[in-house]
Structure formats: C-alpha cells, structure tokens
C-alpha positions as CSV (number, residue, x, y, z in Angstrom):
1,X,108.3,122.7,157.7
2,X,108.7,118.8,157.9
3,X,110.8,117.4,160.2
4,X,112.4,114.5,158.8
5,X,116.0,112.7,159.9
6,X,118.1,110.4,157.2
7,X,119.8,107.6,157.7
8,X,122.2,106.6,154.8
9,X,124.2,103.4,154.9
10,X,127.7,103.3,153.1
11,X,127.7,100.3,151.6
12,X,130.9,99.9,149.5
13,X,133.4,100.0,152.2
14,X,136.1,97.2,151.5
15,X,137.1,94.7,154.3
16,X,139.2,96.6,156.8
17,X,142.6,95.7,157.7
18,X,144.9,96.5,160.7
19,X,146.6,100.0,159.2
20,X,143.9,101.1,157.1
21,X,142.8,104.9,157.2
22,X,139.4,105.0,157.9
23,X,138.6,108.6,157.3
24,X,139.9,107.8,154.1
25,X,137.8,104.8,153.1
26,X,134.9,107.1,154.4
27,X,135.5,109.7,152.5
28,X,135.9,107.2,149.6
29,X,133.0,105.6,149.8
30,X,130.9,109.0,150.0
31,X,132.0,109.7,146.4
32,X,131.9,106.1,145.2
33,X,128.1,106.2,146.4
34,X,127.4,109.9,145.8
35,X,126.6,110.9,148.8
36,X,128.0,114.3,149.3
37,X,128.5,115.7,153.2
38,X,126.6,118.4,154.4
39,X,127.7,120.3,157.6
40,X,126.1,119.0,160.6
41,X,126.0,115.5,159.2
42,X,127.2,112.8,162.0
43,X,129.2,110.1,161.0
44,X,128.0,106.9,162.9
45,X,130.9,104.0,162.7
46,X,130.6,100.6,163.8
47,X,133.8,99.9,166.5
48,X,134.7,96.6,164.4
49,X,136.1,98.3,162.0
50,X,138.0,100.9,164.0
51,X,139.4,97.9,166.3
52,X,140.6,96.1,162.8
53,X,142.1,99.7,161.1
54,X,143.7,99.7,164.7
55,X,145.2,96.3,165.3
56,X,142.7,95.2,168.0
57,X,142.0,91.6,166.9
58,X,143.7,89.2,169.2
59,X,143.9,85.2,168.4
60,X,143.3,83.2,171.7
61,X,146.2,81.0,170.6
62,X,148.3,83.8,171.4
63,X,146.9,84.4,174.9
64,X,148.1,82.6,178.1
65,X,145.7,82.3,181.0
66,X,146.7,83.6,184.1
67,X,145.6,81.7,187.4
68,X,142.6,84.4,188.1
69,X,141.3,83.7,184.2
70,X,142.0,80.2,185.3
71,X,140.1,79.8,188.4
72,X,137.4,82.2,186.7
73,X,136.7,79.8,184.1
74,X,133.5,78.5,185.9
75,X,131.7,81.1,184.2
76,X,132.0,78.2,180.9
77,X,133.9,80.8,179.0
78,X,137.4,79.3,177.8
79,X,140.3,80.8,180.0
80,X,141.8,82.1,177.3
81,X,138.9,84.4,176.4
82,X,138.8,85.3,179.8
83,X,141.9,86.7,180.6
84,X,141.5,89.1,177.3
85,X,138.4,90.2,179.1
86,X,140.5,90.9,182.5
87,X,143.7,92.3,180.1
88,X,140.6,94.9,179.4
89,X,138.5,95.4,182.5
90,X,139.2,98.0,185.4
91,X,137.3,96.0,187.3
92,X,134.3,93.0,187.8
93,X,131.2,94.3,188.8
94,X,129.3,90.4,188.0
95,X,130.5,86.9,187.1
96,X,127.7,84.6,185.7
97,X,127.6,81.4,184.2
98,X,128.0,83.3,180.5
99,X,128.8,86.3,181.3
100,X,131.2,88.7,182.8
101,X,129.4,92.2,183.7
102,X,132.6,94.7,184.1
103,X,134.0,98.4,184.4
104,X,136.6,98.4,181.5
105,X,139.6,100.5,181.0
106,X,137.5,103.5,179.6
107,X,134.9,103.3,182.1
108,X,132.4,101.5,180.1
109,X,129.8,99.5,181.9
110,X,129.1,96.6,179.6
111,X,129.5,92.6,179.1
112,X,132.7,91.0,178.4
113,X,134.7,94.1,178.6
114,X,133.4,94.3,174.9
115,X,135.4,91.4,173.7
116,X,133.8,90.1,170.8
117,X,133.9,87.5,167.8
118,X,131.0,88.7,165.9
119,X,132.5,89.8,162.0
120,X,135.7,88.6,162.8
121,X,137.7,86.2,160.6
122,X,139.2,83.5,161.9
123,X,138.1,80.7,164.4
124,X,139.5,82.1,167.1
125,X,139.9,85.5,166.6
126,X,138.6,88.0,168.7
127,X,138.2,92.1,168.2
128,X,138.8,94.4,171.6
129,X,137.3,97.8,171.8
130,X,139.6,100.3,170.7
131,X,142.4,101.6,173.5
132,X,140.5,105.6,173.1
133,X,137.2,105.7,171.3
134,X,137.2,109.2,172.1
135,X,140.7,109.3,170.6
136,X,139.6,107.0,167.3
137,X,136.3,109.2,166.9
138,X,138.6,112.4,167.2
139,X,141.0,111.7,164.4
140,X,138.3,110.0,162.3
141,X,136.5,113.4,162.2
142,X,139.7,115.1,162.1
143,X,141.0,113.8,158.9
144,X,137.5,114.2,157.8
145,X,136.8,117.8,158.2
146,X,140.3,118.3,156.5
147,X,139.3,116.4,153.4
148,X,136.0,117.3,153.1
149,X,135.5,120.9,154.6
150,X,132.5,119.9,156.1
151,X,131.6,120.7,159.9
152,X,130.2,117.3,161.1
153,X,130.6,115.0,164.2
154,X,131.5,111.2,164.5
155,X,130.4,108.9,166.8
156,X,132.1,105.2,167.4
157,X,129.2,102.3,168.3
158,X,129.0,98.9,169.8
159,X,125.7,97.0,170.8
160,X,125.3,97.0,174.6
161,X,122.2,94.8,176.5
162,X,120.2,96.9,179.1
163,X,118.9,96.2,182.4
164,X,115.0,95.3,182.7
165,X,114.7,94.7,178.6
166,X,115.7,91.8,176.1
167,X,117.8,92.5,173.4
168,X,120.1,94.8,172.4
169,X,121.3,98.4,170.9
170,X,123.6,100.3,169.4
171,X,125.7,102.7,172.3
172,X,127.7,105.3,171.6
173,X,131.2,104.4,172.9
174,X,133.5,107.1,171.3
175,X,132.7,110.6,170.2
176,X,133.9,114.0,168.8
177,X,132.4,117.2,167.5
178,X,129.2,117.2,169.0
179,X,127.8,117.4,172.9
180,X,126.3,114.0,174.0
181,X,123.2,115.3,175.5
182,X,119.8,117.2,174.4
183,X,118.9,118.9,177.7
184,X,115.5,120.1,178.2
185,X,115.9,121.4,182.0
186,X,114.1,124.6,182.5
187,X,112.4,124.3,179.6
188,X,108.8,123.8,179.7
189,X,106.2,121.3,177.6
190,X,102.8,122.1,176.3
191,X,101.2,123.0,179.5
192,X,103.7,125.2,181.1
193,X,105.2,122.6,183.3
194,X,108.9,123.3,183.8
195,X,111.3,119.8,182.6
196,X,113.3,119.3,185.8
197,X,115.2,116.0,184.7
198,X,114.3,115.6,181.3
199,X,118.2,115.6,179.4
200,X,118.2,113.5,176.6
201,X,121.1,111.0,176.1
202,X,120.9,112.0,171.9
203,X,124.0,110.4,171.0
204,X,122.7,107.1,172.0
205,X,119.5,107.8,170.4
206,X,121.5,108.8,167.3
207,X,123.7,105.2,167.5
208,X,120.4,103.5,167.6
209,X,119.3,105.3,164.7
210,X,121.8,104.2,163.1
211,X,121.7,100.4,163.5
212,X,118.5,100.1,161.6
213,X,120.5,100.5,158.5
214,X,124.0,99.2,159.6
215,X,122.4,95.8,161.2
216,X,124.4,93.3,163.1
217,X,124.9,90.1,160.4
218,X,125.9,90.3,157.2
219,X,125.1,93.8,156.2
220,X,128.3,94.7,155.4
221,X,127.4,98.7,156.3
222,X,129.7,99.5,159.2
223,X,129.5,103.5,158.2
224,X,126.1,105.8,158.3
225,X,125.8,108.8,158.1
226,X,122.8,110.6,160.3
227,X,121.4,113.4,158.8
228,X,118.8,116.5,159.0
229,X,118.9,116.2,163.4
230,X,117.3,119.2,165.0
231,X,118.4,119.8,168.6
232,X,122.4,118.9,168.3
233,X,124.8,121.2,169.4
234,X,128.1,121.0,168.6
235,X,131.1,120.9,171.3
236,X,134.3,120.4,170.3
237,X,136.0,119.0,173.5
238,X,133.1,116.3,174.0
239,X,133.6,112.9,175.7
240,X,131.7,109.5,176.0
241,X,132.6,110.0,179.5
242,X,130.1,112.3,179.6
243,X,127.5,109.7,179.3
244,X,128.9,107.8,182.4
245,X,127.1,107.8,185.5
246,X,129.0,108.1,188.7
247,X,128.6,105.2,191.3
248,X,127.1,106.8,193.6
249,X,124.0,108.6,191.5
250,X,123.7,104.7,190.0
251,X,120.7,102.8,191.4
252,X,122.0,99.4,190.2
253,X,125.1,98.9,190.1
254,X,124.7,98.5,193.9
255,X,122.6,95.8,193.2
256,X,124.9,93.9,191.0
C-alpha cells in the first residue's frame, strides 16, 4: 500500500469579520469546493482568521502607553504596539532592538506575544492571538462534527521563528480532537535498537504541512484540510499545553 498524505487548500473562504462562524464558512466552503470530509481528516486554520471571527484586531490609536511600554520603547517598536504586546505577555524572557522574546498569557514562547499586522486591514491595525486557542480549536471542531458527522481534529496555526535556524514555520497554537504527539518510546527501528527519546511533536509537523498550501502573502487559503496521516491518535481532552516544555527540562531559555 502507498503511503501518501493530502493537503487541500480551501480557497473560497470570504474575508472574515469580527462575529463570523467559522465552522460554518468551513463547512461552506467544503461544499462550494467539493471537497467532502472524511473521518480522521484535520482541519488546519490559520489564527488570523479566528482572531478576526473573534474580535481580536486592535487599532493602536485606541491604545495608551503605559510608562513600562514607554520606557521599553528602545527596542524602536512604537509604545503603542508595545503595550499591546505587554497587555498579552505573562512575562519577558528578551528585549532586543526589534524584538520582544516573551511567555504570553497561554504559555506560548514566541516574539511579540504574537501581535501581528500581517493580512490585516488598516494602517494601524493589529490582530492578537486568540484569548483560548484551545477553546477556539474546540468549538471550531465542535460545530463541525455536528454539521458534518465526520470524526476529525482541528488545529489553530501561527508562524513562530526557531532557535539556531532562519526563517520561519507554521506552529500549532490551539488544538482539539487529536493527541499532539507520535511517541515512538519503546519501540524499536530496523536494527532492534529500542527509541528511548524519539516522541514526535506531529501536530507541528502537521501545521507545517499545511503552510505549503496556505502560504503567508496573498494566498488567500487560511483553511486546509490534512489528510490520509498514519500514526494520529485521537484524544479528545488534548491541549497545546501539551507541547510546552517546562522551565526547568528547557536548555535555553536559561540562556535568554
């Protein structure tokens, strides 16, 4: 049997709008496009648009800097912009010239407490991760499985840099329906060597997967759907959180 994964772009979702139902415009789409679900499908969707259907755009001409975004403001970001980056951060792990490396309010490790401008009208607009991508990618799938019947998961994505590498890829930042993880511990490979550490973070490789058809620019394909994975089990009380490591099992955050 071949062993083959699909990746299939939705491509006829409208521009979202704060109030929109996304599982709805999903399940549009599909039919629009004829692409039917099949159980075990995952549902990959960009965070944009689940920060828009959510009301998480924020103009900076509504924000007031307080002294700390104020005084901050060496790092040649606009005060403004940085006090929505400390409205969302747990805490600062880095401050840089560009860049602000924090712990955000879900625990997410990653620049700008995910604050970003990228597909978002307006000149000073700006879209904030969503308050529970856990919570987002649970009703998402929710709604989903009611309307469509079909057992699948859903994972919510933003682009994240990495240490040691240029560039970046697609994360997963929000999930439901499926476990995180492909673990190979106590398995063994093709010489009979048992896999001590080998546990496979598949959701991010899934997210990744994804982004070759959802792209970053003007794509206009914020939904894909993943399909035909071997080695995902499903769990239905799953959590990005999962994914985190804790501070004291990470090698470089001690470093920062």
């Amino acid at each position: 049997m071949v062993k083959a994964v699909s990746v299939i772009g939705l491509e006829s979702l409208p521009m979202v709008k704060k109030g929109d139902n996304l599982a709805e415009l999903i399940v549009a789409a599909l039919e629009r496009e004829t692409v039917p679900l099949a159980n075990g499908d995952v549902i990959v969707v960009a965070h944009k648009v689940v920060s828009k259907a959510e009301g998480r755009i924020v103009r900076l001409s509504d924000v007031k800097p307080t002294s700390k975004a104020v005084e901050i403001g060496v790092t040649r970001k606009d005060p403004r912009l940085v006090e929505l980056i400390l409205q969302e951060t747990r805490r600062i792990l880095k401050a840089a010239s560009e860049i602000l490396v924090v712990e955000n309010k879900q625990g997410l490790i990653c620049v700008n407490a995910g604050v970003d401008k990228s597909n978002v009208e307006g000149e000073d607009a700006y879209a904030l991760l969503p308050v529970s991508s856990d919570e987002s990618a649970r009703r998402i799938r929710s709604q989903i499985v009611k309307m469509t019947g079909k057992d699948v998961a859903v994972i919510i994505v933003d682009t994240f840099s990495r240490p040691f590498r240029r560039g970046q890829v697609n994360f997963a930042i929000g999930l439901a329906g499926m476990d995180p993880f492909r673990d190979y511990r106590g398995q063994t490979d093709l010489f009979d060597y048992v896999l001590e550490v080998k546990n496979t973070a598949i959701a991010d490789e899934i997210a990744s997967a994804a982004d070759l058809v959802m792209g970053q620019g003007k794509e206009s394909v914020p939904v894909a759907i993943v399909r035909g994975l071997h080695g995902v089990s499903w769990k239905a009380d799953a959590s990005v959180s999962d994914l985190f490591i804790s501070e004291d099992e990470d090698l470089f955050r001690k470093a920062l």
